[in-house]
C-alpha positions in Angstrom: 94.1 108.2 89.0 94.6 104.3 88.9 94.8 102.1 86.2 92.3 99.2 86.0 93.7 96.3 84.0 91.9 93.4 82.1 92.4 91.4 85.1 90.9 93.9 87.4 87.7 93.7 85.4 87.9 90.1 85.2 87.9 89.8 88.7 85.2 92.6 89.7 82.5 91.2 87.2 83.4 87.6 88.2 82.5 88.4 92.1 79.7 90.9 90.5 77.6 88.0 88.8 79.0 84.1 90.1 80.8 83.4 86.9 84.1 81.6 87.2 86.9 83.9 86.6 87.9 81.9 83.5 84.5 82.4 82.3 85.0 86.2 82.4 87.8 86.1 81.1 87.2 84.2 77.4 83.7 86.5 77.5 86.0 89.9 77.7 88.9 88.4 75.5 86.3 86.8 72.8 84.7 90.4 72.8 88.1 92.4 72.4 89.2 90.3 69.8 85.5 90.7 67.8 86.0 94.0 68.0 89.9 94.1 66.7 88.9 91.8 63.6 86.1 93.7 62.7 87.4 97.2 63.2 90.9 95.4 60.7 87.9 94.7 58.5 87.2 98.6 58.2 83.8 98.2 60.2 82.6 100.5 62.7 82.1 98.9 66.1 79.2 101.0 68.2 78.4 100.1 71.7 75.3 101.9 72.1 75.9 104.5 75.6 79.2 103.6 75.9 80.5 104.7 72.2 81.8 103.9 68.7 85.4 102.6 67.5 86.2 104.2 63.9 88.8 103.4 61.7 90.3 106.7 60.0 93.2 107.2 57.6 95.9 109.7 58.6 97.1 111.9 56.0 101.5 111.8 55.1 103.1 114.1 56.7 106.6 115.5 57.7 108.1 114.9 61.0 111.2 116.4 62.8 113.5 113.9 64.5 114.2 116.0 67.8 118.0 113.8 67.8 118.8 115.4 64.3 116.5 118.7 64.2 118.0 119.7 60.4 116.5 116.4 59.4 113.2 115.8 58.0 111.2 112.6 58.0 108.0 111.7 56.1 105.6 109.7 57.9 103.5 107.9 55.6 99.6 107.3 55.9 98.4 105.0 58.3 94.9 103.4 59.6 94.3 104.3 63.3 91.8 103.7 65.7 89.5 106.5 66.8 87.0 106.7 69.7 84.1 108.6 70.2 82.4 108.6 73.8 78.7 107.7 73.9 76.3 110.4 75.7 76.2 108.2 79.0 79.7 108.0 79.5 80.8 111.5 78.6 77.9 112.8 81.2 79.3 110.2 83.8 82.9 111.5 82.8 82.3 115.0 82.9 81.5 114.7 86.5 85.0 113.9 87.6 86.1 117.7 86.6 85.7 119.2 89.9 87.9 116.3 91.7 90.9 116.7 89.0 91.1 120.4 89.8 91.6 120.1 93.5 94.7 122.0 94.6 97.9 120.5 94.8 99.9 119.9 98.4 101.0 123.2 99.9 98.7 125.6 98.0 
């Protein structure tokens, strides 16, 4: 599977609708970072059929350090970012099981 960058999508919906690529571009980034300040802000962000951006808190916890197994470290409690699919996408996802399970070379 490939990776599509920002600049991928910048191009694509540039030749898609006529808008200058530099156009596109402040449209995604202005979006992007709406969606940064307001998730920092501890809003939801929800983007009806495609999905919703959560913040949650993680719990402390004890990690190994693989390097030094006898030592224990304590990760403290952090904000992360969670995502939850919307219906659309995870039906338009789920359809890409069948290709991922094609056998490898040689079987």
């Amino acid at each position: 599977m490939n990776t599509v960058t920002k600049r991928d999508l910048v191009v694509k919906i540039s030749n898609e609708t006529g808008m200058t690529q530099q156009q596109v571009f402040d449209v995604i980034q202005k979006t992007l970072d709406t969606v940064t300040a307001t998730l920092a802000s501890g809003e939801e962000v929800v983007l009806r059929n495609f999905g919703s951006f959560q913040v949650r808190m993680t719990k402390q916890k004890i990690g190994r350090n693989p390097n030094k197994p006898g030592t224990d470290v304590i990760i403290p409690p952090r904000a992360i970012v969670k995502f939850k699919p919307g219906k659309e996408m995870k039906e338009k996802v789920a359809t890409l099981l069948p290709s991922l399970q094609q056998p490898a070379a040689g079987e």
